[in-house]
C-alpha positions as CSV (number, residue, x, y, z in Angstrom):
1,X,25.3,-32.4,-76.8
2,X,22.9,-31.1,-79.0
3,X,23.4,-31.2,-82.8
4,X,24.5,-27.3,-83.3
5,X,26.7,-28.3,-80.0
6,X,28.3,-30.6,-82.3
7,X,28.6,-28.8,-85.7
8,X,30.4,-25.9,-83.4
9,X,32.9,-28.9,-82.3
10,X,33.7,-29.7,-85.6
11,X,34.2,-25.8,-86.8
12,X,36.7,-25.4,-83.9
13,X,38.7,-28.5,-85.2
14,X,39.1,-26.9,-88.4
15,X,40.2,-23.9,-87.6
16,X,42.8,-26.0,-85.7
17,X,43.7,-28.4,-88.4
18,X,42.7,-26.6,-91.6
19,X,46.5,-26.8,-93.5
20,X,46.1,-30.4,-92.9
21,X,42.7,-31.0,-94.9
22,X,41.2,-33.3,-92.3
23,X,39.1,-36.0,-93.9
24,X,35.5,-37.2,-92.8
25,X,36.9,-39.6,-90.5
26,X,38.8,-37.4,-88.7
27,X,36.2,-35.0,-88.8
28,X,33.5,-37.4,-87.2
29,X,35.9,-38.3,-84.3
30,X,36.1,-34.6,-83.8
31,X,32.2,-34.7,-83.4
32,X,32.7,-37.8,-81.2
33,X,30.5,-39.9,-83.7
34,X,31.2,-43.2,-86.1
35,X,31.4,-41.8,-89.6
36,X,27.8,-42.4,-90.9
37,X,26.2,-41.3,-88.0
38,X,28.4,-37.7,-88.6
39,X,27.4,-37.7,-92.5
40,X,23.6,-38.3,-91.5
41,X,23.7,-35.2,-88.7
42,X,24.9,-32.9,-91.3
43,X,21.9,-34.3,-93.9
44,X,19.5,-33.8,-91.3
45,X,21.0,-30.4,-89.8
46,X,22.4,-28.6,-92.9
47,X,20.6,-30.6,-95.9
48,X,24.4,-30.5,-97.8
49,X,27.1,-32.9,-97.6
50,X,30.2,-32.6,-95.3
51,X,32.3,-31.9,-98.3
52,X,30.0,-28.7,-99.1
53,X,29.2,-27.6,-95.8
54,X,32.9,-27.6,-94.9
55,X,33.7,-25.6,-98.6
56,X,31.1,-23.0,-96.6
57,X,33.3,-22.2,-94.3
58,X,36.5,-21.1,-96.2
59,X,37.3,-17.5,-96.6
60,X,37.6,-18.0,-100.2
61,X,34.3,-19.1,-100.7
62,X,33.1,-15.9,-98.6
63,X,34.9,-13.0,-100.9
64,X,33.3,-15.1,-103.8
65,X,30.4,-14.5,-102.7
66,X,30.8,-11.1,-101.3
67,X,31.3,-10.7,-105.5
68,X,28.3,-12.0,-106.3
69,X,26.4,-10.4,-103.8
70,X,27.1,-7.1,-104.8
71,X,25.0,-6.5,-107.9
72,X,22.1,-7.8,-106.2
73,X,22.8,-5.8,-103.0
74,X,23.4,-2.3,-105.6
75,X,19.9,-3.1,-107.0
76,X,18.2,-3.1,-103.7
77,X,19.7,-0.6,-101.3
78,X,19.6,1.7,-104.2
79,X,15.8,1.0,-104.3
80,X,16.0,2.9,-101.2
81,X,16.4,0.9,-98.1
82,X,12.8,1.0,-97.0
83,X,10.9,-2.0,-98.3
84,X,10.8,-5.7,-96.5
85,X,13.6,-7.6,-97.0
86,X,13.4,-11.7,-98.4
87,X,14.7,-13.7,-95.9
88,X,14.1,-17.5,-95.6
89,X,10.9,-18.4,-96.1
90,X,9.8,-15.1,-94.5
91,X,9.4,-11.5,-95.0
92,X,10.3,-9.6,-92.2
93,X,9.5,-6.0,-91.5
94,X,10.9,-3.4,-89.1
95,X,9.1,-1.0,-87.0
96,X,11.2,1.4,-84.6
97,X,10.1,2.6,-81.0
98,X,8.7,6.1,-81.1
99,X,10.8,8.6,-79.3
100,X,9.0,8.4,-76.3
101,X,8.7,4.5,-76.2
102,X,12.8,4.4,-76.9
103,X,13.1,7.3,-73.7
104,X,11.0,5.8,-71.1
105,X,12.7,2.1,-71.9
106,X,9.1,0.8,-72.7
107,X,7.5,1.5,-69.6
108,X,4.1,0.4,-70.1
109,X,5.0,-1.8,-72.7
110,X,3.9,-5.8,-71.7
111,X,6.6,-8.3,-73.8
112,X,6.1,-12.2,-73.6
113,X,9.4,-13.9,-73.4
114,X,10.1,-17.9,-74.1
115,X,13.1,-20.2,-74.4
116,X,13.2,-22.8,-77.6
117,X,15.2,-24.8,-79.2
118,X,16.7,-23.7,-82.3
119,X,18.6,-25.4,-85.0
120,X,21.9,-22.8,-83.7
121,X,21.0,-24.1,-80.3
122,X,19.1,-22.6,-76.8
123,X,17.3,-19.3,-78.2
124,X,15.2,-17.0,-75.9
125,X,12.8,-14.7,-77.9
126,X,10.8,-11.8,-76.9
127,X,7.5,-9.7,-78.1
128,X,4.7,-7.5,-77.3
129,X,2.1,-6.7,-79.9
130,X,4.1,-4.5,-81.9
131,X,6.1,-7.7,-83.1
132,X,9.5,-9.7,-82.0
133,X,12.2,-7.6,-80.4
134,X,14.3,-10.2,-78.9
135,X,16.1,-13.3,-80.5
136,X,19.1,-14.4,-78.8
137,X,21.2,-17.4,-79.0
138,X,22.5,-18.8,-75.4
139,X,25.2,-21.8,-74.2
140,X,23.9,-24.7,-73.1
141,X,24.7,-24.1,-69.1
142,X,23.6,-20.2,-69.5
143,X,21.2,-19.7,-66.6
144,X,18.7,-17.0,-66.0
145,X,15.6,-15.9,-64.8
146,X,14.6,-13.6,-67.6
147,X,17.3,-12.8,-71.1
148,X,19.3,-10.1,-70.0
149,X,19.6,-8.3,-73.2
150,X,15.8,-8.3,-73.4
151,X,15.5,-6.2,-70.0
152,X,18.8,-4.3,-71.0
153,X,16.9,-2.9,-74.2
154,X,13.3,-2.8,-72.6
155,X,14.4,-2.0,-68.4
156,X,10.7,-0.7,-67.9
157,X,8.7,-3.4,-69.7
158,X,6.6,-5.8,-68.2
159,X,8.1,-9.0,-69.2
160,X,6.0,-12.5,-68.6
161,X,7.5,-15.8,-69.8
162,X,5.4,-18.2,-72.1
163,X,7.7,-20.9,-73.7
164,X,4.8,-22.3,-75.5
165,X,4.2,-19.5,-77.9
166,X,7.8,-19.4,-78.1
167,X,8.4,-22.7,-79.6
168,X,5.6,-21.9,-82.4
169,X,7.8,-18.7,-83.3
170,X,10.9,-20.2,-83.6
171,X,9.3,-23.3,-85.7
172,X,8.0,-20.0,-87.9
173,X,11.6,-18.9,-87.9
174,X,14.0,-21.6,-88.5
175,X,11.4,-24.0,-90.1
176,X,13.0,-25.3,-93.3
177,X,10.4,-27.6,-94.7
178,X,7.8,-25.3,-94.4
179,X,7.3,-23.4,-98.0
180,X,4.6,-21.2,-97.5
181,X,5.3,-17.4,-97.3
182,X,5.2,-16.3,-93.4
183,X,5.3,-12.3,-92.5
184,X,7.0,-11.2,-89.2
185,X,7.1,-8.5,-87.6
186,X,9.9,-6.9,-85.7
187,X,10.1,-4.0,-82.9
188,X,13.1,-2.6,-82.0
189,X,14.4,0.2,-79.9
190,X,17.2,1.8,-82.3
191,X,18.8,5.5,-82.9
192,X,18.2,6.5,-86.6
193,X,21.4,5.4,-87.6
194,X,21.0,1.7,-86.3
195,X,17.6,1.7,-87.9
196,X,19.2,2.5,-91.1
197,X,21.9,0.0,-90.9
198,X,19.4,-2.7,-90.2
199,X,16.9,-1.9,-92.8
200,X,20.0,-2.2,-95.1
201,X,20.8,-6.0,-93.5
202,X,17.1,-6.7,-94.3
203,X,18.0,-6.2,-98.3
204,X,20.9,-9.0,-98.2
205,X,19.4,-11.8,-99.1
206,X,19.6,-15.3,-97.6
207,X,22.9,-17.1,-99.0
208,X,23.8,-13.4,-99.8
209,X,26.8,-11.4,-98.1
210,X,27.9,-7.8,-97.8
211,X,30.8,-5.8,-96.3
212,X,30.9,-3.4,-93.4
213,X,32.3,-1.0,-96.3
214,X,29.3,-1.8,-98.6
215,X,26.8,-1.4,-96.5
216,X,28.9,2.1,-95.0
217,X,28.5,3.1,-99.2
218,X,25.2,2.8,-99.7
219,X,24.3,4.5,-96.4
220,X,26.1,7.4,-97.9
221,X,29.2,7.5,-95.5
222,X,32.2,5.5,-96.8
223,X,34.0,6.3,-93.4
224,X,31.1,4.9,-91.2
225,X,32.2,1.1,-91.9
226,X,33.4,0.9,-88.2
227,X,30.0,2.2,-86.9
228,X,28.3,-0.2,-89.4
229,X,29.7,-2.6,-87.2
230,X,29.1,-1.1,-84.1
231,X,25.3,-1.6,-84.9
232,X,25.6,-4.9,-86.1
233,X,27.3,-5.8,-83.0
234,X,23.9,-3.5,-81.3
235,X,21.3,-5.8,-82.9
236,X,19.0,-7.3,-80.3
237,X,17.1,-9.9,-83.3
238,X,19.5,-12.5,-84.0
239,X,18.8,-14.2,-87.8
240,X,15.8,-12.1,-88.2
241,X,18.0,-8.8,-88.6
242,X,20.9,-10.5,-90.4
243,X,24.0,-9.0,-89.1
244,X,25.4,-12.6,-90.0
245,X,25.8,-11.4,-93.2
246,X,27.9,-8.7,-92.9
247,X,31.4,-9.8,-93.3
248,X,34.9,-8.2,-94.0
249,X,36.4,-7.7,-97.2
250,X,38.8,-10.3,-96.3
251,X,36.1,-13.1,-96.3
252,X,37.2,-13.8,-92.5
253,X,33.6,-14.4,-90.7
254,X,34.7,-13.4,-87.2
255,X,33.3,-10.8,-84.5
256,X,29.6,-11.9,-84.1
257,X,27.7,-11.1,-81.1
258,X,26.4,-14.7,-80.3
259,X,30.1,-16.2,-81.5
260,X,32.0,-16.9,-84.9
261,X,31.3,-20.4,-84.9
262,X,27.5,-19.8,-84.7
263,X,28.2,-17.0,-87.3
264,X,29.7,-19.4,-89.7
265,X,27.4,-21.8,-89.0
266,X,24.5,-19.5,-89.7
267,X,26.4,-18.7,-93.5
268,X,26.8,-22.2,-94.3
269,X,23.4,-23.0,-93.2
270,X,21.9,-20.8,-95.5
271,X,24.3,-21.1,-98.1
272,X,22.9,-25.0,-98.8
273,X,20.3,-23.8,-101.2
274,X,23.1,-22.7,-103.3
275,X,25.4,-25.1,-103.5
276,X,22.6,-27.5,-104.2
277,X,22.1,-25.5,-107.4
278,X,25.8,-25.1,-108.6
279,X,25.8,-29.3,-107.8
């Protein structure tokens, strides 16, 4: 069992147990580990505390930040939706298929896939030239011989594994220690409206969260919050698109396409930084 593998565990036993405020010791025989060993996984993993990881995870900490989101969210999808978003350590930009790339279902088109080991567990990632269109998250017994969703969204590519250039990527991708500015590119297959959505999710910064509403409002369509969602649920680049940050109103962090606890996992993650400041 894997350290995500773990943290998952522990999520599930709070959703279980939450009224009854379990304490670290309970907590670390959820995890199946002696106390310090569980306090040293979540150093090493999250770089916060138990305490403030767990605090990550509440719905009330969500809607507070869904608050303090929102001025900075108003300032930059009213910029215009179209620049690179901050996210991480990296700027990430989005380029769409052409017309006829997005009809033929990239014939011609040659993709590298890889598997890798992520800090949110197994990950597969895809990409051509053009930049990373894949990034999925998978269970630990998940077998395949090439990511499903990858050949779903490219059925006509020419798809050759290589898990060696896939390990450097995700190291670009998830690396926390690393500090220097890193530039990615993303290539997607997307109808205009998805492409808008997710050049909106590129504007939420890390630690930051937004409705399906808010983002629906500054698309200009105040009744498209349930299609919002439908192209959140449509995104084929985990992390790099952040559709983890979209959340309801509510502050409940449910309906992810690679599961709530990895969702909530992913928030709290990010939200380290944070709480290190407000600490």
């Amino acid at each position: 069992m894997n350290d995500f593998e773990r943290v998952a565990k522990v999520i599930r036993y709070l959703d279980e147990n939450q009224a009854q405020q379990p304490a670290l010791s309970e907590l670390a025989a959820a995890s199946g580990l002696s106390e310090s060993h569980f306090h040293r996984l979540f150093h090493r993993w999250a770089g916060i505390t138990p305490k403030d990881f767990l605090q990550c995870l509440t719905a009330e900490h969500a809607k507070r930040r869904l608050r303090e989101s929102a001025s900075v969210l108003d300032a930059a999808l009213e910029a215009g939706l179209s620049g690179p978003g901050r996210l991480h350590d990296l700027l990430v930009t989005l380029e769409a298929a052409s017309p006829g790339e997005y009809k033929t279902g990239g014939r011609g088109l040659k993709i590298q896939w890889g598997l890798a080991e992520s800090p949110f567990g197994k990950c597969s990632l895809g990409w051509s030239a053009r930049g990373i269109g894949h990034l999925a998250f998978h269970e630990p017994d998940e077998q395949f011989t090439e990511p499903p969703s990858l050949r779903e969204h490219w059925p006509n590519a020419e798809l050759h594994q290589n898990d060696r250039e896939a390990l450097r990527l995700e190291n670009i991708i998830f690396n926390r220690e690393n500090k220097k500015a890193t530039t990615l590119k993303t290539f997607v297959r997307a109808t205009p409206f998805q492409l808008k959505v997710w050049r909106a999710l590129l504007q939420i910064p890390e630690g930051g969260l937004a409705s399906y509403g808010r983002i629906a409002d500054a698309l200009g369509d105040p009744k498209a919050a349930r299609a919002v969602g439908t192209a959140c649920g449509s995104n084929a680049v985990a992390y790099l698109i952040p559709c983890h940050r979209v959340i309801r109103e509510t502050g409940v962090v449910q309906g992810y396409r690679w599961g709530s606890d990895r969702k909530r996992a992913l928030l709290a993650w990010e939200s380290r930084k944070i709480l290190r400041v407000i600490s």
